[in-house]
N, C-alpha and C positions, 0 to 999 in steps of 0.2 A: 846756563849760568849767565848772570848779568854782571857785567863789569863797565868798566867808566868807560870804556872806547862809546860803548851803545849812547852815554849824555853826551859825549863831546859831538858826537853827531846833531844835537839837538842846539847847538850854540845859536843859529842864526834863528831857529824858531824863540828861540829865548829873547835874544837883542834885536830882531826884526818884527817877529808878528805876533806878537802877547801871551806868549806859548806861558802857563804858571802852573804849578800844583794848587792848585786852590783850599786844599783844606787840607792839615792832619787831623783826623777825628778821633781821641780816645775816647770809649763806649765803656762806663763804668756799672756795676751790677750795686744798687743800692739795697735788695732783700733783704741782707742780713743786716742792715743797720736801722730796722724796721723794731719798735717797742713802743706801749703804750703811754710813755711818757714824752711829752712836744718838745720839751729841751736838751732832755737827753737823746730823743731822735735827731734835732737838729746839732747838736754836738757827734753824734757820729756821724750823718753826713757831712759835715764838716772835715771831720780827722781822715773818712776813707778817701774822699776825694783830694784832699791836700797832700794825704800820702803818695797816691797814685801818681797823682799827675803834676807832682812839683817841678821837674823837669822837664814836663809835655815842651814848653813855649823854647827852653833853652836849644831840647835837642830838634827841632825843628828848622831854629835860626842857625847851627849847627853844618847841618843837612846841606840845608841852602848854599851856606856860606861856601863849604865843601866842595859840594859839585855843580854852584854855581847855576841851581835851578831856583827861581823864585818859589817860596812858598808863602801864600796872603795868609790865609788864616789859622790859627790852631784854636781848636773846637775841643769840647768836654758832650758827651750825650751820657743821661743817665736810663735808671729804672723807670719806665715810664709812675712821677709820684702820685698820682693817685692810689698804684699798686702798695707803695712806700708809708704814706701817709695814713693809711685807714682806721689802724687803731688808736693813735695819738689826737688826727685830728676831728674836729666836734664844731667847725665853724669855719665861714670862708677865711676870716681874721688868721686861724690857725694855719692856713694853708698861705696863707702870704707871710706869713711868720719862716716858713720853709724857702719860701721863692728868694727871701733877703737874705736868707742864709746861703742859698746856693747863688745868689750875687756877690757876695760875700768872697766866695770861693772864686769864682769867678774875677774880682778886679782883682786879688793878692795873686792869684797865677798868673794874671795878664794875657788869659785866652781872650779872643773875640767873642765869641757866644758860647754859653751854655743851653743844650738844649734836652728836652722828656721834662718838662713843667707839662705832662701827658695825662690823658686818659683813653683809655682802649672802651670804648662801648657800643660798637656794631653791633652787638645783638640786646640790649637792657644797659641802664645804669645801676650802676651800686649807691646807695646813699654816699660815700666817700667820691666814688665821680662828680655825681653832681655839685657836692661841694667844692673841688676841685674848679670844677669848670665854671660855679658862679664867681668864685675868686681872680678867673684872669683879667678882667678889666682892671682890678687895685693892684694886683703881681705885676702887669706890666707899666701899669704909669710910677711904680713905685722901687722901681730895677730897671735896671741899664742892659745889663746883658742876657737875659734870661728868656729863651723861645719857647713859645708849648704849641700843643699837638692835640687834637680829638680823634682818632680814626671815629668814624660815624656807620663807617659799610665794611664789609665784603663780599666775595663771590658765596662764600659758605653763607652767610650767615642772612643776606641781605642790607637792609638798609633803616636805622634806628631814628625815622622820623620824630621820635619824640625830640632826640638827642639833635637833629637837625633844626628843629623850631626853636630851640633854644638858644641854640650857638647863634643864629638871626639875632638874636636879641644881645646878645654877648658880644658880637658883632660890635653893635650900635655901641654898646655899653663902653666898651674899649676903645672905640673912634672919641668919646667924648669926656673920656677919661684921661684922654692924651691931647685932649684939643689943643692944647699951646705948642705943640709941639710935631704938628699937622698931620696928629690922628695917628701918631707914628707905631702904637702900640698895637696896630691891627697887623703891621707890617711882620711884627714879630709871633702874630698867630696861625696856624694854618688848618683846614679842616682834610682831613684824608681820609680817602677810601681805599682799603687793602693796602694798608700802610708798611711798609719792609721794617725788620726787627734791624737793620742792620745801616739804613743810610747815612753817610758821615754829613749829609748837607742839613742846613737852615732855613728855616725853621722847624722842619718836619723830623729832626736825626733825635731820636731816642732809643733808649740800649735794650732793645729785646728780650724780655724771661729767654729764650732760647739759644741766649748768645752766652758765652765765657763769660766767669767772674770780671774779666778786661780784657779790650780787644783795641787793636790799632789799624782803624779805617783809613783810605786816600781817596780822597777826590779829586778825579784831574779835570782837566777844564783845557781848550786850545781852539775855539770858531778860528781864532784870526790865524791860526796853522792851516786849518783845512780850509779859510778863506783864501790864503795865500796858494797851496796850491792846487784850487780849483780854478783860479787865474789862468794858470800856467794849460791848463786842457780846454779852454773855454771853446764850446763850438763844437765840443767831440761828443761820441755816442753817448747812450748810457751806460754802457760797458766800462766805457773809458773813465766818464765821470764814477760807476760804483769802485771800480777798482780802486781809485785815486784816495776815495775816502777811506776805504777799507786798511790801504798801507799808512796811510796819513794817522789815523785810528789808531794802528799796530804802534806806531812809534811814542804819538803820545802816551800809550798805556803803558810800554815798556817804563820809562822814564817814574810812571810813577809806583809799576811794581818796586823798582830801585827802591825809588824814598820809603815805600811801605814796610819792603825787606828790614832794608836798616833802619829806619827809627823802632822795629818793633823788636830787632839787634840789641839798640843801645839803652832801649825803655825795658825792656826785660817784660815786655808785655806783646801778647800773642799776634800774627798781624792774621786781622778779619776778613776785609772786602778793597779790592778799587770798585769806585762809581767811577765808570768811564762819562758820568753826563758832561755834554758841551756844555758847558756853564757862562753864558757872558757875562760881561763888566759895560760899566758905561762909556769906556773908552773906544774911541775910535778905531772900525776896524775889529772888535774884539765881538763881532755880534751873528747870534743864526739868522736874523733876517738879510743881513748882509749875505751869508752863504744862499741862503734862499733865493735872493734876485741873483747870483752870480749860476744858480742852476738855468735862470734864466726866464723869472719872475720882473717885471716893470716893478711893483713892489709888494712885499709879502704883504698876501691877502687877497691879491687877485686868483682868478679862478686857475688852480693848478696848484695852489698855497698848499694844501693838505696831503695833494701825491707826492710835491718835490719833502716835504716835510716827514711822512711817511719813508720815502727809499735814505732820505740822510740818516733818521733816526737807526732805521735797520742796519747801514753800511758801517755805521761806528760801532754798531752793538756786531759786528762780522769779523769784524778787522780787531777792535778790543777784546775781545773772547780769548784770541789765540795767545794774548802777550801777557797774560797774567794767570796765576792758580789759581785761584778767585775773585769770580766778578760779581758784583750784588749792589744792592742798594737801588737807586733808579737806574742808571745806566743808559743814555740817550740826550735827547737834545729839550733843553728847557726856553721853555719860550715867555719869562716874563717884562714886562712890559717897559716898569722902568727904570730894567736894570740893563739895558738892551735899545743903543738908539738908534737902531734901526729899526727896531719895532716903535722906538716913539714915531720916527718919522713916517712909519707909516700910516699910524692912526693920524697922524696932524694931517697927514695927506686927505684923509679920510679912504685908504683903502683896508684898513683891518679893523674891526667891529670884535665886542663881546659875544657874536653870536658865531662869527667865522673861527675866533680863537678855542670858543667851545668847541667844534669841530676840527681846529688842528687837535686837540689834546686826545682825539679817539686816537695819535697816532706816533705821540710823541712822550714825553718822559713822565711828565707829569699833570698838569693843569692850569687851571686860570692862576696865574701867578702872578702879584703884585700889580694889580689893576687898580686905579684909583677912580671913584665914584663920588657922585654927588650925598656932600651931606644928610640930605633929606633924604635918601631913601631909603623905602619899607625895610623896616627888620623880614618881614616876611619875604616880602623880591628877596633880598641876601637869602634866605632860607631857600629857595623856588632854585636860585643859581648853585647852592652846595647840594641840592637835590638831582639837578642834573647832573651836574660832574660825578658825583658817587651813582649816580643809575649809569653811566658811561664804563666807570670803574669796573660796579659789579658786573655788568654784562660781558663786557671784554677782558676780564679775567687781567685787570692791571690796575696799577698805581695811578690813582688820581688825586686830587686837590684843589683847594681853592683858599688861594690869599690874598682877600678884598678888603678896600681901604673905602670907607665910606669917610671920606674929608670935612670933618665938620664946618659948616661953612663956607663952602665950596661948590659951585656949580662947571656944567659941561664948558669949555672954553677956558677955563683956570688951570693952574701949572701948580701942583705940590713940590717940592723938592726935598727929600729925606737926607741928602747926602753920601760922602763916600758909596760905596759898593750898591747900595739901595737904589743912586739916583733919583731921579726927577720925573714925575710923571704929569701927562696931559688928564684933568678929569673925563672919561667918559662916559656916553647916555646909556640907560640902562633902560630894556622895557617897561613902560609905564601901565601894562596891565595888570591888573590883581593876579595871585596865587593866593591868596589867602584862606582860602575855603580849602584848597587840597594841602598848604602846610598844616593849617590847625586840625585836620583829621589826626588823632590819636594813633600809634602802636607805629609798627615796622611795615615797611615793604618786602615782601617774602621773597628770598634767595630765588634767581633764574632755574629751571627746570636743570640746564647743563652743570649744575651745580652739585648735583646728588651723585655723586664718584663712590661713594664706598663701598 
């Protein structure tokens, strides 16, 4: 049983080291509001989500207020729309006619993002996907709040290089659809590989066929917890440092089974998953490459980046296990770029590289995440780079991704700044060789041999 002695313990992690709930996710099932008329589709999307989650932001601020935990965000995730949208829609137009609608819904609730502006196509597109997918460059310069998602791969299925060459292009397409506003709509896209029906985070959280009619995800989030007391053991074994993460872990996930319990109490809605991922902010102190040099890195990236990143990942996913009935979503430690200034500082240092960070991600939660890049490059290179993450994905039997920001305008040595929770990133260099001959080959990459279970 979880009772409020378990938060009071958390006081000093709350008013000293950045300790927050970072998101409450409701995860809404859009199927049945699926009919071949565009208006009347976008009219019931409207009415089920309005209905559901009229209260999400109240009982949230609520929670908080209560026991006195911070909670940043409250988050909407639907049916991934492509699944939504297919009989109704007949043109990209139609499909950004849905994206305003569910922005719509979005500013009158007063969530931070809504996200599954999705399409599932790791194994083929459906004529409805691809429409979909050519539509995000106009849905996101034309919407505030609204994040989408392509899974591209899986372990089963392999890897949908048509769907890969493409999104390269959608890529660009979005960076300069948004260009007034430094390309900010690439920020809100992500490409994944074996994407989870269930993650409450952004940009990647859309509501899974496999999930409840409505479900009440938690994201918790605390570097600057376990950066605090990784302090406190500094110079001790690994024994000493795994344990420390593993109870550090336990406490923060406790806290957020609480908020999950209850808002899914007072919402009358089922509760689904905590994502135990460490999630930083741009605040000081609040960052895993911060924990990374305190395992005892000069700065993350130098050579040991990947093992010290590897045993933290694991230690939270040890230690959060035991404190919650369900854990799901990503669940681990995210390392993007510039949401995270310890990871800026480390690229300004010049010790972390797009090719070292590809290598932390065989071992961490997710992927290249929020990397910003020079204007000019190749929609193909972007393709070459969501080709590797998802061949990392599908081979390692995990969640991967990639959210690149090709900055219109912009070269290596320039500073984007997105704002709030987003932060500010340093542009980085990106290979200058061709892939173009192996993205433009046609069809899939055929699923890893280890793949065939049944």
């Amino acid at each position: 049983m979880i009772n409020i002695s378990e938060v009071i313990e958390t006081n000093k992690m709350i008013e000293q080291e950045n300790f927050d709930v970072r998101t409450i996710t409701m995860g809404i099932n859009l199927l049945d509001c699926a009919t071949s008329d565009l208006d009347q589709l976008c009219q019931n999307i409207y009415n089920k989500i309005t209905r559901l989650a009229k209260d999400l932001v109240k009982t949230g601020e609520d929670i908080s207020k209560e026991y006195g935990v911070p909670i940043v965000n409250k988050r909407i995730s639907i049916t991934p729309i492509a699944l939504v949208g297919g009989s109704a829609c007949k043109t990209t137009d139609d499909y950004v006619k849905i994206a305003k609608t569910l922005d719509k819904c979005a500013k009158e609730l007063g969530v931070n993002f809504l996200g599954g502006y999705s399409a599932i196509v790791s194994k083929g597109m459906s004529k409805s996907d691809e429409l979909l997918i050519r539509s995000i460059p106009q849905a996101m310069a034309q919407t505030d709040f609204i994040c989408s998602s392509v899974n591209v791969g899986s372990t089963k299925t392999g890897i949908n290089m048509d769907a890969v060459r493409l999104l390269g292009e959608i890529i660009k397409d979005t960076a300069e659809a948004t260009k007034d506003n430094g390309s900010l709509g690439c920020a809100k896209l992500v490409v994944l590989c074996n994407a989870p029906d269930d993650n409450p985070f952004m940009a990647g959280a859309f509501h899974g066929v496999s999930e409840a009619d409505a479900v009440v995800s938690v994201g918790v989030s605390g570097p600057g917890v376990v950066k605090y007391a990784l302090e406190q053991v500094k110079g001790e074994s690994f024994e000493v440092l795994c344990e420390t993460i593993k109870r550090t872990a336990f406490k923060i996930t406790r806290v957020g089974q609480l908020v999950a319990k209850e808002a899914s109490r007072r919402l009358n809605i089922p509760f689904g998953i905590i994502d135990l991922s460490l999630a930083p902010t741009p605040a000081i102190g609040d960052s895993v490459a911060d924990i990374l040099e305190l395992i005892g890195l000069e700065r993350a990236g130098a050579p040991g980046t990947t093992a010290a990143l590897a045993l933290l990942n694991d230690q939270v996913k040890k230690g959060g296990i035991m404190a919650s009935s369900y854990v799901g979503g990503l669940s681990g430690a995210f390392i993007p770029v510039s949401e995270d200034q310890g990871m800026i500082n480390a690229v300004e240092a010049g010790a972390l590289t797009i090719e070292k960070l590809e290598a932390m991600t065989c071992v961490c939660s997710v992927g290249l995440d929020m990397i910003a890049i020079p204007g000019d490059t190749a929609a193909t290179t972007i393709s070459g780079v969501i080709a590797d993450e998802a061949a990392i994905g599908m081979v390692n039997q995990k969640t991967t991704a990639v959210r690149i920001i090709p900055v219109v305008g912009m070269k290596v040595g320039d500073t984007v700044d997105f704002g709030g929770l987003l932060g500010y990133a340093p542009i980085m260099p990106v290979n200058q060789f061709s892939c173009s001959d192996f993205v433009n080959r046609v069809g899939r990459i055929p699923a890893p041999i280890h793949s065939f279970k049944n």
